[in-house]
N, C-alpha and C positions, 0 to 999 in steps of 0.2 A: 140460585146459583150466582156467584161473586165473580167478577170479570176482576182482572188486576190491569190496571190503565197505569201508564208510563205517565206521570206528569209533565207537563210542558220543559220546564226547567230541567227535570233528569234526561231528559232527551237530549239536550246538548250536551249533558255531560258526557252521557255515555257515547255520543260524538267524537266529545273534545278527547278521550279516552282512548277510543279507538283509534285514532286520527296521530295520536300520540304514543303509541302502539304501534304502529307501522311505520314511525318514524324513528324509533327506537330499533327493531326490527331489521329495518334499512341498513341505516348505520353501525348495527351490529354484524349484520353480515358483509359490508365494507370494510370495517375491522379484519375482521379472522379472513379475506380476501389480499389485503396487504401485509398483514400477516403471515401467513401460510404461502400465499402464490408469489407474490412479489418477493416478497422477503429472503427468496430461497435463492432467487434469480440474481446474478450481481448487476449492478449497471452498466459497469464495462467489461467487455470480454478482456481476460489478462493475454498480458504480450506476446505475440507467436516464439518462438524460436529464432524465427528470420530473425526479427523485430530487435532482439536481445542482443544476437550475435550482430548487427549492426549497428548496436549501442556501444558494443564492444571495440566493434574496429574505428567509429569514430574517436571515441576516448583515444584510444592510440595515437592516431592522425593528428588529432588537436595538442599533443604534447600533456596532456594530463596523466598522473601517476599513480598506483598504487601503491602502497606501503605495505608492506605488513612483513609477519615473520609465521613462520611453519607450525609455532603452539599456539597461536592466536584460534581462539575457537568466532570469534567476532568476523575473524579474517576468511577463514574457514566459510561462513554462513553468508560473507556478502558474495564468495566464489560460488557457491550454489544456487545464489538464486540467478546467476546467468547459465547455469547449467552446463550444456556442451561447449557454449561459447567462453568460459572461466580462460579456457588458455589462449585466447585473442586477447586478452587484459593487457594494461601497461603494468604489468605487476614486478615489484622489485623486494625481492628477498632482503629482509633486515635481521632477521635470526642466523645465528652463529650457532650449527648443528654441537647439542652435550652442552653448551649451555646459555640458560633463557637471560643469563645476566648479559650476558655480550650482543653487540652491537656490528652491525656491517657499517664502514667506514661510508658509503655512499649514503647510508640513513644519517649516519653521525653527521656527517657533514651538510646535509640537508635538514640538519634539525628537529627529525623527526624523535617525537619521544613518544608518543600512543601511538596505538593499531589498532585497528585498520587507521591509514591517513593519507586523504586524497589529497594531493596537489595540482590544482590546475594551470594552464599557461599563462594566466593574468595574476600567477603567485597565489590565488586563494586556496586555504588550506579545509579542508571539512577530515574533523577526527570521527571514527565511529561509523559503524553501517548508514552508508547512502543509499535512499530510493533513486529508480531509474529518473521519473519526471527529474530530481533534481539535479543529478549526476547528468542529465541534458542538459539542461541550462545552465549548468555552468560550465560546463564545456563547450556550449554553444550547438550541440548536436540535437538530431530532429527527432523527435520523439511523440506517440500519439498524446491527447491530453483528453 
């Protein structure tokens, strides 16, 4: 009868293997863990309602302005994402109702030529949909970060 004996040296191997095995193992179910569980989770909770409509009324306060006109779809979508609070905006109608060529004389004279265009109280101008964090800072208003 033949006994089958592990050599000294395959021993380690099959250590080193195993050993290497469960470190694979590991690290693969760390993967599909931040993957799957974290990955679903945001890192910050999005801004309450409060939170928005007091983005809103500081924008006011601080003298910063909305631009925009009634066919702006850009204009449209920065109004939405304040949601109920869209009509606490410093928002200033630049569209001339019938047609998209005309201008309201307060945009004209303000210079404005894109929509959406925020104008803040230190004159700084941002054309184009703003996020909250930066439509706070520069208006100087308090916002989570």
């Amino acid at each position: 009868m033949r006994h089958n004996k592990i050599k000294p040296n395959q021993e380690g191997i099959m250590f080193r293997t195993y050993i290497l095995a469960i470190i694979v193992l590991v690290v693969g179910v760390y993967g599909v863990y931040r993957l799957i569980v974290r990955g679903s989770v945001p890192s910050t909770l999005p801004p309450t309602q409060e939170e928005i409509a007091g983005l809103a009324d500081c924008l006011t306060e601080s003298g910063a302005k909305f631009y925009g006109a009634y066919w702006c779809s850009h204009c449209e979508r920065q109004k939405e994402e304040f949601g109920e609070a869209a009509s606490r905006l410093p928002f200033v109608e630049c569209g001339v109702e019938g047609d998209v060529s005309l201008q309201t004389d307060v945009c004209r004279d303000a210079g404005i030529t894109s929509y959406p265009t925020w104008v803040f109280a230190d004159g700084t101008q941002k054309v184009g949909e703003v996020d909250f964090e930066q439509l706070a800072k520069l208006s100087e208003c308090p916002w989570q970060e």
